[in-house]
C-alpha positions as semicolon CSV with decimal commas, in nm:
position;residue;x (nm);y (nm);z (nm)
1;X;-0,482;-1,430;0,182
2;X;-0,807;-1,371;0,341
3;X;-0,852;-0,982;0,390
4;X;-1,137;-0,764;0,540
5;X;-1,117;-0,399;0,588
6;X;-1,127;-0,394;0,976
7;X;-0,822;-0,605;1,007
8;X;-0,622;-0,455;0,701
9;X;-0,358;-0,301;0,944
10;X;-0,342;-0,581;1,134
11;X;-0,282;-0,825;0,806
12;X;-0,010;-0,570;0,689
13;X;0,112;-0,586;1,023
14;X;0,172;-0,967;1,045
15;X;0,304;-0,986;0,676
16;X;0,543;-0,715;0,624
17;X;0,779;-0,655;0,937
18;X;0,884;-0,327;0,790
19;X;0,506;-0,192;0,837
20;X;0,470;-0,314;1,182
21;X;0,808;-0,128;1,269
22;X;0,735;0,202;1,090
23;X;0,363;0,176;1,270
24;X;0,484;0,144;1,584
25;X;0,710;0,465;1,514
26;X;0,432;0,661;1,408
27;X;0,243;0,531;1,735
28;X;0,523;0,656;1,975
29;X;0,581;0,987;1,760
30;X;0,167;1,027;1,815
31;X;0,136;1,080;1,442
32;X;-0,134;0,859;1,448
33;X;-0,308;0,629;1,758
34;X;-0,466;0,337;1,817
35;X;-0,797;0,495;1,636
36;X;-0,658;0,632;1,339
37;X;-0,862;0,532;1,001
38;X;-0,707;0,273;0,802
39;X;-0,635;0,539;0,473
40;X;-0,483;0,758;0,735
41;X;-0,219;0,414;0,839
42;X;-0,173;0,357;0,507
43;X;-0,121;0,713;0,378
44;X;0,160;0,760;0,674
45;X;0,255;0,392;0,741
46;X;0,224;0,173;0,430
47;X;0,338;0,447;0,143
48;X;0,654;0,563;0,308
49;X;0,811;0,160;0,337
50;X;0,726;0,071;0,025
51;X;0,839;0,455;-0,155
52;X;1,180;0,399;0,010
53;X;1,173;0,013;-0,094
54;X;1,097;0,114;-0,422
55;X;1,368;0,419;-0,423
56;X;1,654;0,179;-0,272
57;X;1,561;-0,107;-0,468
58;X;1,472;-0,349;-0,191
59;X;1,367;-0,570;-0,421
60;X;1,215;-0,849;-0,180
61;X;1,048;-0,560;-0,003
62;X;0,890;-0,407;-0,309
63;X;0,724;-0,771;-0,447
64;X;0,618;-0,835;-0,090
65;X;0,425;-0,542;-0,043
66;X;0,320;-0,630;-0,400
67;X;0,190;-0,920;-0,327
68;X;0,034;-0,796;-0,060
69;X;-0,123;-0,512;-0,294
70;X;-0,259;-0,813;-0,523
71;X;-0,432;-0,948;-0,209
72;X;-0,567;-0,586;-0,143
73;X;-0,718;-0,592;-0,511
74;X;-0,863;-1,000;-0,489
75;X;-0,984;-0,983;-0,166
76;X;-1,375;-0,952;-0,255
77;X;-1,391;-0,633;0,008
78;X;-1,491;-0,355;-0,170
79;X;-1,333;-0,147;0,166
80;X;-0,978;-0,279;0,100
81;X;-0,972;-0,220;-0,260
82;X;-1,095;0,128;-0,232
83;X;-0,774;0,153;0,050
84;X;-0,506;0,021;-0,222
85;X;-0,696;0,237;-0,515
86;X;-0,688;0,568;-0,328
87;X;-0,486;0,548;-0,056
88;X;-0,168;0,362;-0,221
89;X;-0,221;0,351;-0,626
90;X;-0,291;0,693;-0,644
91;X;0,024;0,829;-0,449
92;X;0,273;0,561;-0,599
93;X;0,143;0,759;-0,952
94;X;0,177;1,074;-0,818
95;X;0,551;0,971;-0,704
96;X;0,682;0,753;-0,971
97;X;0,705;0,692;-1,335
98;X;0,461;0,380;-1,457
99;X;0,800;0,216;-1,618
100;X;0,956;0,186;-1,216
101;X;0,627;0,042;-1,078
102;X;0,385;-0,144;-1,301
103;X;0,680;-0,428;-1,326
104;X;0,582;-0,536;-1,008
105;X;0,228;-0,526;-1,010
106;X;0,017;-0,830;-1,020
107;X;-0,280;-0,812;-1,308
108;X;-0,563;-0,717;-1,100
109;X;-0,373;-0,422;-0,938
110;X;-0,215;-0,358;-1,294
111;X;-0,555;-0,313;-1,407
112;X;-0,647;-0,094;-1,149
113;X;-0,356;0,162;-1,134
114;X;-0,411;0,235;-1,554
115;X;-0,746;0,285;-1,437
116;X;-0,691;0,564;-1,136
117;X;-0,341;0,653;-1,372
118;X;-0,546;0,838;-1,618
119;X;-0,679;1,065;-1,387
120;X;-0,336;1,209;-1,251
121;X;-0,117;1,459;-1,432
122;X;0,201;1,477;-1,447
C-alpha cells in the first residue's frame, strides 16, 4: 500500500468503511471540516473505530486497521509514521494494556509502540 501524508485520510477512507462512516459523522456534527489536520482526523476519526473494535472484539476490524497501521509504519513517509506514532500508538497505550494490543501489531509497528510505550505511565 502506497501511502503519503496528504492522502492518509483519503487511503483510510477507501480501506476501512468504518472510518469513512465515522468521518462523515464527524463532518455533519462539524467536529471537524473539510480542512481539519490529519492528527486532528485521526485523533477523532481513526482512534474511536478502532478503540470500540478493539473493546467489542471486532476482530476483522481490529487486523484491518492493523494492517493498515503496518502500512502507516512501511510507508517511507516520515509524515505518516509520525501520524500512527503520536496520533494512534500513543493513545491505544494510554487506553489499553500491551497484552490486548501488541497481538495484533505487525513488527515494524510492534517496534514502534515499545518504543513511544516507555514513555507513558500508567
Amino acid at each position: 500500500m502506497d501511502m503519503n501524508y496528504n492522502d492518509l485520510i483519503l487511503m483510510a477512507s477507501n480501506y476501512i468503511d468504518e472510518f469513512k462512516k465515522q468521518y462523515l459523522i464527524e463532518l455533519e456534527k462539524d467536529n471537524i471540516d473539510e480542512d481539519s489536520g490529519v492528527h486532528t482526523v485521526f485523533s477523532l476519526v481513526f482512534n474511536p473505530v478502532l478503540f470500540n473494535a478493539i473493546r467489542f472484539n471486532d476482530e476483522a476490524l481490529i487486523n484491518k486497521m492493523f494492517t493498515f497501521m503496518e502500512a502507516m509504519e512501511t510507508s517511507g513517509d516520515i509524515y505518516v509514521s509520525e501520524v500512527l506514532e503520536f496520533t494512534i500508538l500513543e493513545e491505544l497505550a494510554d487506553e489499553f494494556y500491551e497484552s490486548e494490543i501488541t497481538k495484533y501489531m505487525g513488527t515494524e509497528t510492534k517496534m514502534a509502540y515499545k518504543e513511544i510505550s516507555r514513555y507513558i505511565k500508567k
